[in-house]
N, CA, C, O and CB atoms as a CASP TS submission, in Angstrom:
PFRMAT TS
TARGET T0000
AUTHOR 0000-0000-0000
METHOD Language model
MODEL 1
PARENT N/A
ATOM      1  N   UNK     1     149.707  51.487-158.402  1.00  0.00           N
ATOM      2  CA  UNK     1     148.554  52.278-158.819  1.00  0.00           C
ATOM      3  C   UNK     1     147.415  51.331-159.185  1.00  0.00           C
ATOM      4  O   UNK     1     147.443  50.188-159.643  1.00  0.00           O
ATOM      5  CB  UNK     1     148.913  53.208-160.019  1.00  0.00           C
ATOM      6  N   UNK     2     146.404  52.135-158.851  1.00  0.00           N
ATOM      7  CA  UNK     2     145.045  50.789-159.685  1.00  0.00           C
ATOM      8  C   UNK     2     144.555  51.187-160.673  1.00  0.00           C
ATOM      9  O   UNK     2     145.097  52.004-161.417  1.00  0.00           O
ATOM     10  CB  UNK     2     143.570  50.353-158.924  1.00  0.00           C
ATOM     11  N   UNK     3     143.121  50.533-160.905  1.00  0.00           N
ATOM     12  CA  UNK     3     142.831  50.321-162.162  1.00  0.00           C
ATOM     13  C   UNK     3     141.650  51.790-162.643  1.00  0.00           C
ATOM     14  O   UNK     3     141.035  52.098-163.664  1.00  0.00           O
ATOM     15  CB  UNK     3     142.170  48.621-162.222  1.00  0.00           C
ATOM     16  N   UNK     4     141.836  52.469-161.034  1.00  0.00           N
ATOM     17  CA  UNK     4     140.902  54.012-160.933  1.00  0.00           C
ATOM     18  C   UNK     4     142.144  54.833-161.681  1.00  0.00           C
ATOM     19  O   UNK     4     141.587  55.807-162.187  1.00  0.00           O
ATOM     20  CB  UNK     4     140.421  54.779-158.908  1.00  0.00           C
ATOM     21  N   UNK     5     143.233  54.882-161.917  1.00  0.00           N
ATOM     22  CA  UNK     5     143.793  55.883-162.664  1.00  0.00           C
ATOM     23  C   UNK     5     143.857  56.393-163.840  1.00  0.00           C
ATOM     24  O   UNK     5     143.985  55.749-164.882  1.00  0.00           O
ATOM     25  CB  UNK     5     144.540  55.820-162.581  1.00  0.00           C
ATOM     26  N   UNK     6     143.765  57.669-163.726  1.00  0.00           N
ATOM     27  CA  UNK     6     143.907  57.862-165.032  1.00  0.00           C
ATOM     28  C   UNK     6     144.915  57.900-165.587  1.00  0.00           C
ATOM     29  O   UNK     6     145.596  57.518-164.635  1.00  0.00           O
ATOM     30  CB  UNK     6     143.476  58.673-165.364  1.00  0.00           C
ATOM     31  N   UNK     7     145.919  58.107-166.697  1.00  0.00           N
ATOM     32  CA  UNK     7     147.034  57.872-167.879  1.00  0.00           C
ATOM     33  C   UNK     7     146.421  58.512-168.866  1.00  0.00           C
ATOM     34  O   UNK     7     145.260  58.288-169.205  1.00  0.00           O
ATOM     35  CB  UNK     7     147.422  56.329-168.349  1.00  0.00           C
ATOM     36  N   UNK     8     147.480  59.687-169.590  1.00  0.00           N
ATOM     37  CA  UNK     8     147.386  60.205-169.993  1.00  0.00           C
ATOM     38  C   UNK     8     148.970  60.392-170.982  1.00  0.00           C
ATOM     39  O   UNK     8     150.076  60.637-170.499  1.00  0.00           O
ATOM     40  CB  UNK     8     146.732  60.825-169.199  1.00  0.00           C
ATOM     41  N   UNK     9     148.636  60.187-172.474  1.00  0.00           N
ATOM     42  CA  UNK     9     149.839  59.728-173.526  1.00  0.00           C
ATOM     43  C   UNK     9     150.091  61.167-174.614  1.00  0.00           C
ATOM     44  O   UNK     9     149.747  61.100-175.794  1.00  0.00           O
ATOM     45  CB  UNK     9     149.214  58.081-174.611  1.00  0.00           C
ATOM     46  N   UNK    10     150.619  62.214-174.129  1.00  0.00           N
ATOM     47  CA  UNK    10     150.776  63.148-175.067  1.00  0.00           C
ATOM     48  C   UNK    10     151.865  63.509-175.659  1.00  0.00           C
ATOM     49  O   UNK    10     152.862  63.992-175.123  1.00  0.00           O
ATOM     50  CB  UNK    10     150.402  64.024-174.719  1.00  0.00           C
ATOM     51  N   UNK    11     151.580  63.129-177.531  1.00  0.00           N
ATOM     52  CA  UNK    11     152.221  62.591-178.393  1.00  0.00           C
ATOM     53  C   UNK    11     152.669  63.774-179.396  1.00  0.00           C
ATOM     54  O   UNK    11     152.137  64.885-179.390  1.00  0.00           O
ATOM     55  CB  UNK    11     151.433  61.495-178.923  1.00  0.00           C
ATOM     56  N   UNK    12     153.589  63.435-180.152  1.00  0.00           N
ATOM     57  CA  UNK    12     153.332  64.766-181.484  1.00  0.00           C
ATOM     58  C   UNK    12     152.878  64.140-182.540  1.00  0.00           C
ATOM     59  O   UNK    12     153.100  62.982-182.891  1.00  0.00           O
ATOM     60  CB  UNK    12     154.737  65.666-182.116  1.00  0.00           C
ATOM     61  N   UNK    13     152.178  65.020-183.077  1.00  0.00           N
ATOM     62  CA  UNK    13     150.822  65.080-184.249  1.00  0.00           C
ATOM     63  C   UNK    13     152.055  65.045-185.350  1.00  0.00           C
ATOM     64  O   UNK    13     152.195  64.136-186.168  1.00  0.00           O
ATOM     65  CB  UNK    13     149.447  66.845-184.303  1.00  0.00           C
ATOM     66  N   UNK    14     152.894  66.154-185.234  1.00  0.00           N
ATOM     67  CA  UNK    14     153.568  66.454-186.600  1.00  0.00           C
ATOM     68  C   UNK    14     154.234  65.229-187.202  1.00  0.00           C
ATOM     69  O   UNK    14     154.130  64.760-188.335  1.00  0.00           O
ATOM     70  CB  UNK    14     154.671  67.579-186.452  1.00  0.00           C
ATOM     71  N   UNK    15     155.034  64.783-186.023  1.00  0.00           N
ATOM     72  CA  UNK    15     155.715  63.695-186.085  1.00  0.00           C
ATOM     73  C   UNK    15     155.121  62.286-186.341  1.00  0.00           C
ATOM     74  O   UNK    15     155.838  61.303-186.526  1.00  0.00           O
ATOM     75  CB  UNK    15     156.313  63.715-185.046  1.00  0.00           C
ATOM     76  N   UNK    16     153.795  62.249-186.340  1.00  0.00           N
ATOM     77  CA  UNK    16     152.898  60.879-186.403  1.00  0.00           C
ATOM     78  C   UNK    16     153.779  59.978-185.343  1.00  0.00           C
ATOM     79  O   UNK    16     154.419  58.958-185.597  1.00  0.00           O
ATOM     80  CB  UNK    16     152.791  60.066-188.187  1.00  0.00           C
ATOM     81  N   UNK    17     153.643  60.572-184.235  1.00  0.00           N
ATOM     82  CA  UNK    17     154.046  59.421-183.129  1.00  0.00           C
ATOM     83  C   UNK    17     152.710  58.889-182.568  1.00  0.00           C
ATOM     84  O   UNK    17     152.739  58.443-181.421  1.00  0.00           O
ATOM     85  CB  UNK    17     155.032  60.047-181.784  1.00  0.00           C
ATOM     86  N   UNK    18     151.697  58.886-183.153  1.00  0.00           N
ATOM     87  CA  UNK    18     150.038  58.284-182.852  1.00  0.00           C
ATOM     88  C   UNK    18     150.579  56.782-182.508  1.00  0.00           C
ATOM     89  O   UNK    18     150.735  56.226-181.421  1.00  0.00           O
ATOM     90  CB  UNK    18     148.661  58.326-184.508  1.00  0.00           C
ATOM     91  N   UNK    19     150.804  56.340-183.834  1.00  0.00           N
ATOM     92  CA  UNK    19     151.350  54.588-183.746  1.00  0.00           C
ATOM     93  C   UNK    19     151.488  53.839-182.344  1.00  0.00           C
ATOM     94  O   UNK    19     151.064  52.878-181.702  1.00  0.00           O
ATOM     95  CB  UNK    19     152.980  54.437-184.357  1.00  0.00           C
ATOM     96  N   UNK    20     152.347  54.899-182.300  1.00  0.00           N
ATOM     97  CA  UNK    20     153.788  54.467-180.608  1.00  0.00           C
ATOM     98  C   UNK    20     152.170  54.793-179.126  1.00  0.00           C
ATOM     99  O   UNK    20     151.915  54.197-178.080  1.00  0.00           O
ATOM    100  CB  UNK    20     156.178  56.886-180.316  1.00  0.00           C
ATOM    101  N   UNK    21     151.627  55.743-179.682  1.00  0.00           N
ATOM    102  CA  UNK    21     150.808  56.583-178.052  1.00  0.00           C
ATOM    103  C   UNK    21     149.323  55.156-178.503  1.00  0.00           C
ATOM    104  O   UNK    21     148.709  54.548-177.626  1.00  0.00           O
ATOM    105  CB  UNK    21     150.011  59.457-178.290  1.00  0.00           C
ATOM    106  N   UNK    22     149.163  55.020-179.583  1.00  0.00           N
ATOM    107  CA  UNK    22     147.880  53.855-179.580  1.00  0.00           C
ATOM    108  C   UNK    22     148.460  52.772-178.824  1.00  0.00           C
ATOM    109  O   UNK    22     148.179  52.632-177.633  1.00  0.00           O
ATOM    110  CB  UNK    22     147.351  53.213-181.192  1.00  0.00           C
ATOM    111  N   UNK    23     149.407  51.840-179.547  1.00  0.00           N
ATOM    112  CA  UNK    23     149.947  50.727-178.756  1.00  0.00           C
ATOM    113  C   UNK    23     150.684  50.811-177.246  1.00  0.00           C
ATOM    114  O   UNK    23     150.514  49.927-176.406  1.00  0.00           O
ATOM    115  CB  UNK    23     150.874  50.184-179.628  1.00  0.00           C
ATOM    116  N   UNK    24     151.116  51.417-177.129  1.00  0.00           N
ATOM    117  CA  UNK    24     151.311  52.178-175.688  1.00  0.00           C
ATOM    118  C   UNK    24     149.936  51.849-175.078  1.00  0.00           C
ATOM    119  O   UNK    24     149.853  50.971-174.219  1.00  0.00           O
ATOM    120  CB  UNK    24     151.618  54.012-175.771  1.00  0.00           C
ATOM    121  N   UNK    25     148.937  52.478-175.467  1.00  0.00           N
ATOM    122  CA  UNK    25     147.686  52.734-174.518  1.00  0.00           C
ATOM    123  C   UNK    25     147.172  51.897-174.448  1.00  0.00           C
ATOM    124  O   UNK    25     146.424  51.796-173.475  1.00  0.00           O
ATOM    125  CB  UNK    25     146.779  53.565-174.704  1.00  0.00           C
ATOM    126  N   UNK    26     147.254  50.592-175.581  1.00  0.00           N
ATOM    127  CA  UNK    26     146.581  49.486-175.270  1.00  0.00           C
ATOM    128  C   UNK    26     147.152  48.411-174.500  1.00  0.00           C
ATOM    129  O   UNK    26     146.606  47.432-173.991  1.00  0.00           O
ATOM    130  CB  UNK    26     146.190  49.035-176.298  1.00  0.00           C
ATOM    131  N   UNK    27     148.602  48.854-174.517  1.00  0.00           N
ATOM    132  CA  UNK    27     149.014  47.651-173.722  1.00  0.00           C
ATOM    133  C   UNK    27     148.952  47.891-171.876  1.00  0.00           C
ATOM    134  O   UNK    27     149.114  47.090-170.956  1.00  0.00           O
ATOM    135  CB  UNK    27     150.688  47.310-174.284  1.00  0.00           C
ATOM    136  N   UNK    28     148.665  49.268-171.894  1.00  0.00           N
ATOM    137  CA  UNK    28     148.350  49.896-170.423  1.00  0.00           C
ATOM    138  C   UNK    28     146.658  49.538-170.154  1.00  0.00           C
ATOM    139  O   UNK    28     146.404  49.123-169.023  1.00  0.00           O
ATOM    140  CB  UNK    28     148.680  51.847-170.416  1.00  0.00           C
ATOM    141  N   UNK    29     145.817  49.635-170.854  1.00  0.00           N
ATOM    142  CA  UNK    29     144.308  49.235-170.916  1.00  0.00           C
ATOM    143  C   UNK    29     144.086  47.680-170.376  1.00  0.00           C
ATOM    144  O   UNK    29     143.485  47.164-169.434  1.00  0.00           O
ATOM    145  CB  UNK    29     143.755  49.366-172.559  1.00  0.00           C
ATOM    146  N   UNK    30     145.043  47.134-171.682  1.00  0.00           N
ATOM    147  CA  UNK    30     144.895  45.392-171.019  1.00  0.00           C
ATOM    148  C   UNK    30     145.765  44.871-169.774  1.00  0.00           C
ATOM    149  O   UNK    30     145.311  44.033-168.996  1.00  0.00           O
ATOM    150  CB  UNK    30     145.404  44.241-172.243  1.00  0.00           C
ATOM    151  N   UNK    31     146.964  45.390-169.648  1.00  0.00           N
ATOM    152  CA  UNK    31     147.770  45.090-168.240  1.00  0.00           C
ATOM    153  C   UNK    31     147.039  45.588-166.822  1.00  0.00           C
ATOM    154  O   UNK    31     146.760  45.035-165.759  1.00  0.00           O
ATOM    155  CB  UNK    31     149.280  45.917-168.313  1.00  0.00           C
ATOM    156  N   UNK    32     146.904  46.720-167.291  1.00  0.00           N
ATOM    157  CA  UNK    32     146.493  47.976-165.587  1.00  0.00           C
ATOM    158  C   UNK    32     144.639  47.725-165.469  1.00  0.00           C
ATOM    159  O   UNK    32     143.887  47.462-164.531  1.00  0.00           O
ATOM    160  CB  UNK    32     146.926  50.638-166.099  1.00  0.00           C
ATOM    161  N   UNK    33     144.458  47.949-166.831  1.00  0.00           N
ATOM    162  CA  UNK    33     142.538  48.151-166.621  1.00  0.00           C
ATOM    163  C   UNK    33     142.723  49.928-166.838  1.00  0.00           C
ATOM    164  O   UNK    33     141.744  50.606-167.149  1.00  0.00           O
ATOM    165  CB  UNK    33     141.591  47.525-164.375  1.00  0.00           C
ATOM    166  N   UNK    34     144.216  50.602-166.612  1.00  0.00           N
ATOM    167  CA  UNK    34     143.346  52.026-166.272  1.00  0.00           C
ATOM    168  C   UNK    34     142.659  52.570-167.583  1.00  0.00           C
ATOM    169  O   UNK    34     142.655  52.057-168.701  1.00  0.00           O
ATOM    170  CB  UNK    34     144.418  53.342-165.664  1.00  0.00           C
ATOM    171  N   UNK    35     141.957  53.994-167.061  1.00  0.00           N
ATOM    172  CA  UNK    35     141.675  54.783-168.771  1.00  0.00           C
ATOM    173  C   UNK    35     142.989  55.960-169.161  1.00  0.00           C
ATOM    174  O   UNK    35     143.860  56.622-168.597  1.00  0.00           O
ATOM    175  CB  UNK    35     139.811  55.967-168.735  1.00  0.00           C
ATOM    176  N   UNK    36     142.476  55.703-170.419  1.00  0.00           N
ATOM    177  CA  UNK    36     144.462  55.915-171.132  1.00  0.00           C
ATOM    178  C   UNK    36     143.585  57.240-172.299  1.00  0.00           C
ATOM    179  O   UNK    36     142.692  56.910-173.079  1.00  0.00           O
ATOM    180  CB  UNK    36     145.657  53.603-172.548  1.00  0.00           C
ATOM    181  N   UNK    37     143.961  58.303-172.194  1.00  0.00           N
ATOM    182  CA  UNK    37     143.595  59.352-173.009  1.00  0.00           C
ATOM    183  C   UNK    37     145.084  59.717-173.645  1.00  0.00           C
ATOM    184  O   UNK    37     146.225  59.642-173.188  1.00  0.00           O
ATOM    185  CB  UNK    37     142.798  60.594-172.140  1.00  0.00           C
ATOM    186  N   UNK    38     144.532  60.148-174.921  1.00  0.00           N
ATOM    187  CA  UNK    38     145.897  60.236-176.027  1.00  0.00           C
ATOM    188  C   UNK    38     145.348  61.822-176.144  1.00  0.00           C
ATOM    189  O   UNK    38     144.236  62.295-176.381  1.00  0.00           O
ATOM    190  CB  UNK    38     145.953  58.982-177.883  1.00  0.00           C
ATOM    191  N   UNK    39     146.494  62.339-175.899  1.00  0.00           N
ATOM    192  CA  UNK    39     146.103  64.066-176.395  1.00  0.00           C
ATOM    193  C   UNK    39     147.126  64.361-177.133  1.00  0.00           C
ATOM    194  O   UNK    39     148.247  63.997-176.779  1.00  0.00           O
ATOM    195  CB  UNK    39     145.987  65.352-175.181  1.00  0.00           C
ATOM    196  N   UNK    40     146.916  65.125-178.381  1.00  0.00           N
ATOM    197  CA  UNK    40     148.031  65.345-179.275  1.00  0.00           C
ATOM    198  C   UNK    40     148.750  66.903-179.279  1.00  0.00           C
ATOM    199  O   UNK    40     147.984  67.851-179.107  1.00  0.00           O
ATOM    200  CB  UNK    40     147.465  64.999-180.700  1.00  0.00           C
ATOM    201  N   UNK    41     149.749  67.093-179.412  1.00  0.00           N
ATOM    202  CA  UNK    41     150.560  68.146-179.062  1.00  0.00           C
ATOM    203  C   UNK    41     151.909  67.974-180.315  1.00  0.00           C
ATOM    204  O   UNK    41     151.740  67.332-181.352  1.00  0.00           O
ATOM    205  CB  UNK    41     151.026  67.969-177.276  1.00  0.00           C
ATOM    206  N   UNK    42     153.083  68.606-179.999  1.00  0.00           N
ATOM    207  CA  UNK    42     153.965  69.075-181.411  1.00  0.00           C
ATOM    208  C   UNK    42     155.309  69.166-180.586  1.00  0.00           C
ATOM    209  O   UNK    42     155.423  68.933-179.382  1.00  0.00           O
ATOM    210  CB  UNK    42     153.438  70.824-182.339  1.00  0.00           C
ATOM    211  N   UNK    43     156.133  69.483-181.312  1.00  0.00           N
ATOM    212  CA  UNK    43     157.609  69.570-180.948  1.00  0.00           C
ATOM    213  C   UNK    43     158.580  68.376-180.340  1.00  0.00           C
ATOM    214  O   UNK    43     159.658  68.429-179.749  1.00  0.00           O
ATOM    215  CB  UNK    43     157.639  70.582-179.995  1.00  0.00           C
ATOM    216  N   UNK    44     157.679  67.212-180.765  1.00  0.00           N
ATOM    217  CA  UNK    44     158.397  65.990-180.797  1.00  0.00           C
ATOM    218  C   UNK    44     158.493  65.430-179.272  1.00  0.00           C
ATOM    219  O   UNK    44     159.386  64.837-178.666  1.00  0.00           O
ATOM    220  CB  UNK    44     159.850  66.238-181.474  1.00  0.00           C
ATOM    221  N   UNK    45     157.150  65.884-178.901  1.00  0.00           N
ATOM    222  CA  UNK    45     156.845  65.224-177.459  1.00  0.00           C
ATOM    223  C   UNK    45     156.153  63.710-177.427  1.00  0.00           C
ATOM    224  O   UNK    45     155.170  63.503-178.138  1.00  0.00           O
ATOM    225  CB  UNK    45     155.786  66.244-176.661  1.00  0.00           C
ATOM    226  N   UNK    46     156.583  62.875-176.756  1.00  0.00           N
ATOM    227  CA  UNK    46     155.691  61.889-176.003  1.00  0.00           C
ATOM    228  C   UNK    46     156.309  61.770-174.547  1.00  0.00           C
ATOM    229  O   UNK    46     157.352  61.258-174.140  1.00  0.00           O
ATOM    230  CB  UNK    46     155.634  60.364-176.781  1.00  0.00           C
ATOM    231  N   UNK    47     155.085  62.559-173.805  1.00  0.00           N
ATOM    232  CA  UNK    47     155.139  61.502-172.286  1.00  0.00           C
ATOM    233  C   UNK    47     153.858  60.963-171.754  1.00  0.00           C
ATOM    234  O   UNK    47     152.792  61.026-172.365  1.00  0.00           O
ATOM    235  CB  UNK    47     155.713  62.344-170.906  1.00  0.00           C
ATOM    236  N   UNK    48     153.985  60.556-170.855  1.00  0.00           N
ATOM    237  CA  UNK    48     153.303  59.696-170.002  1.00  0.00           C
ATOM    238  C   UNK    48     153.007  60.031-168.539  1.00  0.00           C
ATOM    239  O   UNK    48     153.846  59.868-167.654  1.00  0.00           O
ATOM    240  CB  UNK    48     153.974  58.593-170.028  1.00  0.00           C
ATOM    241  N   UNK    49     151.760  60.511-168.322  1.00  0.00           N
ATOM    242  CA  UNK    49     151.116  61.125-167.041  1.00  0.00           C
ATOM    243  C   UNK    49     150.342  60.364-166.374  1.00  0.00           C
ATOM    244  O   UNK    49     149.504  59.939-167.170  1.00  0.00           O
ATOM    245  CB  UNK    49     150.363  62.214-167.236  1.00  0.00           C
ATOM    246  N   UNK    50     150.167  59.978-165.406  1.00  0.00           N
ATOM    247  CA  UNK    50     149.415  59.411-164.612  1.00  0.00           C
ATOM    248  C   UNK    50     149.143  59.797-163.345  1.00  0.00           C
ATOM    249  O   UNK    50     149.918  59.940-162.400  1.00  0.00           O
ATOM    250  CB  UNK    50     149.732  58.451-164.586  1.00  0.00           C
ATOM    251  N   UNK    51     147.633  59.997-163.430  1.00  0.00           N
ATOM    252  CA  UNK    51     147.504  61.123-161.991  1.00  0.00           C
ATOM    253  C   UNK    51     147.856  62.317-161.963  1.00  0.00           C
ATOM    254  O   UNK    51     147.569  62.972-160.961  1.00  0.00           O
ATOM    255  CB  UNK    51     148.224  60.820-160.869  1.00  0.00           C
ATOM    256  N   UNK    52     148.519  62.886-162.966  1.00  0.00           N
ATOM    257  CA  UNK    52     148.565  64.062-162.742  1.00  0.00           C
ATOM    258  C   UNK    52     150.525  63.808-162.540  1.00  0.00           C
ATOM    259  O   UNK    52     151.301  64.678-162.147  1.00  0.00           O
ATOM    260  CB  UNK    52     147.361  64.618-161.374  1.00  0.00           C
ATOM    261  N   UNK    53     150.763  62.884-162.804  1.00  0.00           N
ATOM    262  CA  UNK    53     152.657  62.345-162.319  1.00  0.00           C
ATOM    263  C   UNK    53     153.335  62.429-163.492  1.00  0.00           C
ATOM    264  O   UNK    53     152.668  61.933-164.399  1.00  0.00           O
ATOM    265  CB  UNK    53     153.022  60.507-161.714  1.00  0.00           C
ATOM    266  N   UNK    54     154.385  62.851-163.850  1.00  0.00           N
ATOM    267  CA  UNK    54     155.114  62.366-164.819  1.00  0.00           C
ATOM    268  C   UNK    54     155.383  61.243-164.486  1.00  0.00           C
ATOM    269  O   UNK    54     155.761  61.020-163.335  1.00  0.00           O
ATOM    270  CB  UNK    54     156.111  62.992-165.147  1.00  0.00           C
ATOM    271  N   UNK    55     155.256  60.264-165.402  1.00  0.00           N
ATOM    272  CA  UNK    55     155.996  58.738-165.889  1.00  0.00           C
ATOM    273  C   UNK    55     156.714  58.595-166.815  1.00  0.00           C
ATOM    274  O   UNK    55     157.332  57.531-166.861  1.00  0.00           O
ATOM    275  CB  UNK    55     155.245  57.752-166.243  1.00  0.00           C
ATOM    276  N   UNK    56     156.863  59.326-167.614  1.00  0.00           N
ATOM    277  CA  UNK    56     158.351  59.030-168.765  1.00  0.00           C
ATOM    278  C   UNK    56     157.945  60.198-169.569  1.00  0.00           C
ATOM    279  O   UNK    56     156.785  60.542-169.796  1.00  0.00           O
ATOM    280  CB  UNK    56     158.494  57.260-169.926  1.00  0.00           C
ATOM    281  N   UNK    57     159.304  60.917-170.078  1.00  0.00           N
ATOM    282  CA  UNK    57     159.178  62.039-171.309  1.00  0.00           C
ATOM    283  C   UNK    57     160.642  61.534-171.974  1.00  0.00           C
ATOM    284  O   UNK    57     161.738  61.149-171.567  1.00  0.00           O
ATOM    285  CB  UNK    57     159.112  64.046-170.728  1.00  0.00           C
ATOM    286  N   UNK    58     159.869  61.815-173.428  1.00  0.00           N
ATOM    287  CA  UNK    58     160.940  61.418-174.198  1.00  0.00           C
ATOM    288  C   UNK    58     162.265  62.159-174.353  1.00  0.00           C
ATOM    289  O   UNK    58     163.454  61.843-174.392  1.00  0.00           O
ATOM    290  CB  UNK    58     160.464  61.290-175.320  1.00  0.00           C
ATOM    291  N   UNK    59     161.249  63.750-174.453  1.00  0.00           N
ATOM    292  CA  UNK    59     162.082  64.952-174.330  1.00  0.00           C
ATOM    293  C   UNK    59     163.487  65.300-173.221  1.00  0.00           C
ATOM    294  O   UNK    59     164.525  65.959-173.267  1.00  0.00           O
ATOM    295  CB  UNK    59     161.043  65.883-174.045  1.00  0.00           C
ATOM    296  N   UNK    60     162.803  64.451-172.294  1.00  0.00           N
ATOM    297  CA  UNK    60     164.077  64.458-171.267  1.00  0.00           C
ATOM    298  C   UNK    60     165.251  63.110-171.195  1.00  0.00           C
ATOM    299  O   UNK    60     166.405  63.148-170.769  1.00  0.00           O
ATOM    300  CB  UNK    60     163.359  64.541-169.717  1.00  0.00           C
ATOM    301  N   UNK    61     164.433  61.863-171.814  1.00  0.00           N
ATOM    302  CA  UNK    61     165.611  60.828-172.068  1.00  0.00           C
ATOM    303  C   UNK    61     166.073  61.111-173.443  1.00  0.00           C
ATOM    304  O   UNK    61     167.291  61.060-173.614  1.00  0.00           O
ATOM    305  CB  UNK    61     165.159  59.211-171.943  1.00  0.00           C
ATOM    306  N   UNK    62     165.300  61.410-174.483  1.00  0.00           N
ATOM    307  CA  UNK    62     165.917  61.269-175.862  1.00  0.00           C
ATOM    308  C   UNK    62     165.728  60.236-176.490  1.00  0.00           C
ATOM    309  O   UNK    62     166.476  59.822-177.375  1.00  0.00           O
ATOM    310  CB  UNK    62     167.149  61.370-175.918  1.00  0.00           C
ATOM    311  N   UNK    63     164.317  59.491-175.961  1.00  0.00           N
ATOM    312  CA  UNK    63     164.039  57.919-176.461  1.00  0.00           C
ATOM    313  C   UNK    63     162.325  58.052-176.717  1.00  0.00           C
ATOM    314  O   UNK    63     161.656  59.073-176.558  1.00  0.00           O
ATOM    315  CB  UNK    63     164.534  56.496-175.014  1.00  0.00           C
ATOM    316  N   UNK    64     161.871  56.792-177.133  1.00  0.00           N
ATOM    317  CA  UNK    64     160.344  56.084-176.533  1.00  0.00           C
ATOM    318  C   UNK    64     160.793  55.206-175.191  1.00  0.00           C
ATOM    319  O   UNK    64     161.769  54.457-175.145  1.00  0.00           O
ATOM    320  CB  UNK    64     159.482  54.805-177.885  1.00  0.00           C
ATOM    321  N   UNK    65     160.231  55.364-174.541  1.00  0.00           N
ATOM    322  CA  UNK    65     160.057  53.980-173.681  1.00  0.00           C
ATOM    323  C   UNK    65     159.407  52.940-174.215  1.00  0.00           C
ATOM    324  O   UNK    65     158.736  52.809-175.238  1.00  0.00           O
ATOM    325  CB  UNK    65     159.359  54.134-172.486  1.00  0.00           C
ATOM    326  N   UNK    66     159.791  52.065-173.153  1.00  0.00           N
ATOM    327  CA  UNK    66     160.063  50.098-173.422  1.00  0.00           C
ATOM    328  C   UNK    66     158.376  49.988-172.752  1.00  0.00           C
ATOM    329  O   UNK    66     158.112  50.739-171.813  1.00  0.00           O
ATOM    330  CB  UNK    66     161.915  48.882-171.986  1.00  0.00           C
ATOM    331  N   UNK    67     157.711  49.405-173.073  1.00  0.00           N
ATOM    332  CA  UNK    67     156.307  49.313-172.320  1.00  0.00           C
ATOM    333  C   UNK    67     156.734  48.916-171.134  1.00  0.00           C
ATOM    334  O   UNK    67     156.577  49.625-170.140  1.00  0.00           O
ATOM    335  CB  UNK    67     155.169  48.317-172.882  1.00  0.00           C
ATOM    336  N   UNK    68     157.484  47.416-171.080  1.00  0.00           N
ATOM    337  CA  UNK    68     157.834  47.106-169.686  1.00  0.00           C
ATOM    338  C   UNK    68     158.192  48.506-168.629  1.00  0.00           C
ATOM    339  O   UNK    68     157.729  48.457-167.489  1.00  0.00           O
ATOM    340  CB  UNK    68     159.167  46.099-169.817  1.00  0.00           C
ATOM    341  N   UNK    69     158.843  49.473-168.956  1.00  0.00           N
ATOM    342  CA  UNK    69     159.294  50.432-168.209  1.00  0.00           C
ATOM    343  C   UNK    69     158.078  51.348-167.704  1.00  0.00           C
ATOM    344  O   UNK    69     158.156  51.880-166.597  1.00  0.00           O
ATOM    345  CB  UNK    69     160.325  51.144-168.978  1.00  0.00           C
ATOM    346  N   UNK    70     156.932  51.531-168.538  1.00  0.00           N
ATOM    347  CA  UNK    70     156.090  52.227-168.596  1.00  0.00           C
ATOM    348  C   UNK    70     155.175  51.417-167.190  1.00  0.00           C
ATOM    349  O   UNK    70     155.132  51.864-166.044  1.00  0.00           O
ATOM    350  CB  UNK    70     155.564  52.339-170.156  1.00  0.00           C
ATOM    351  N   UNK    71     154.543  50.208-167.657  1.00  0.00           N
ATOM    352  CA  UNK    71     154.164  49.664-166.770  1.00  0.00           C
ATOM    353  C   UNK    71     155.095  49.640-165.181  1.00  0.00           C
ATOM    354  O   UNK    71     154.837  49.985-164.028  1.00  0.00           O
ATOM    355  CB  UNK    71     153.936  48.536-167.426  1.00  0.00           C
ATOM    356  N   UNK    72     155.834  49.259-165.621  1.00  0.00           N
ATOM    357  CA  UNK    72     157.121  49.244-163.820  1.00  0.00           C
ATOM    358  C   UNK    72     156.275  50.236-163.425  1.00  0.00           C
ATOM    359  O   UNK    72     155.321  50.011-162.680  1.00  0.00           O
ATOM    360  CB  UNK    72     159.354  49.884-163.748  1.00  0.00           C
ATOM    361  N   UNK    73     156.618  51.634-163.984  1.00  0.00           N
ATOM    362  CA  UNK    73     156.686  52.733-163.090  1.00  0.00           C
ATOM    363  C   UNK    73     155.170  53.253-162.959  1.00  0.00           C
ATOM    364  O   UNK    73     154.820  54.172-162.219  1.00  0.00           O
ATOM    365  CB  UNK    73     157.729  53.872-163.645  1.00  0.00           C
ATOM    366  N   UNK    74     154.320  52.496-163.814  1.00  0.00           N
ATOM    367  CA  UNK    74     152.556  52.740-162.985  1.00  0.00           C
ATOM    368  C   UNK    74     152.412  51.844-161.728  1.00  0.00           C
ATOM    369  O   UNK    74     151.649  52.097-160.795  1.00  0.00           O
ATOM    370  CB  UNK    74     151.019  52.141-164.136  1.00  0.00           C
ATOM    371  N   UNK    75     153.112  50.922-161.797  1.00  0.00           N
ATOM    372  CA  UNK    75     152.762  49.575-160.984  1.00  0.00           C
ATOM    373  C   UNK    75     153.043  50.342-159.357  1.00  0.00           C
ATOM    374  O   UNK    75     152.308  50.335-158.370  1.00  0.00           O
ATOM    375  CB  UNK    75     154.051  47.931-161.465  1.00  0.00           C
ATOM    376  N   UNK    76     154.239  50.899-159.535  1.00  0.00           N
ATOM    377  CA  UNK    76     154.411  51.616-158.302  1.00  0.00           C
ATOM    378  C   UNK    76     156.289  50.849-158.052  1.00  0.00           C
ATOM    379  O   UNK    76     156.956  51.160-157.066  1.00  0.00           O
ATOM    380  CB  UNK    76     152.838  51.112-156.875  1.00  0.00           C
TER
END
């Protein structure tokens, strides 16, 4: 993917998973170049969209992702 994509980090508010979706986004900003929008949401969500793609939900592994993993799977 390049540096035209967008990424998109939607986190839960309740849960203050902000922390995890800021550093996340910055380490995608300085690696990729892309733009990284944090939208906040509830029920103990964080995933990771790009393009319109799922790239990681927590909800479905039961984790955060590893940045390295995050990046892999923008890289292509």
């Amino acid at each position: 993917m390049d540096a035209n994509m967008v990424v998109s980090i939607e986190y839960c508010e309740s849960w203050n998973y902000l922390p995890q979706a800021t550093s996340l986004a910055a380490v995608i900003k300085s690696a990729l170049g892309a733009e990284v929008q944090l939208l906040s949401s509830s029920g103990g969500c964080f995933e990771v969209v790009a393009d319109g793609e799922l790239v990681f939900s927590k909800n479905r592994v039961g984790r955060f992702p590893t940045d390295e993993e995050v990046l892999s799977a923008l890289n292509g």
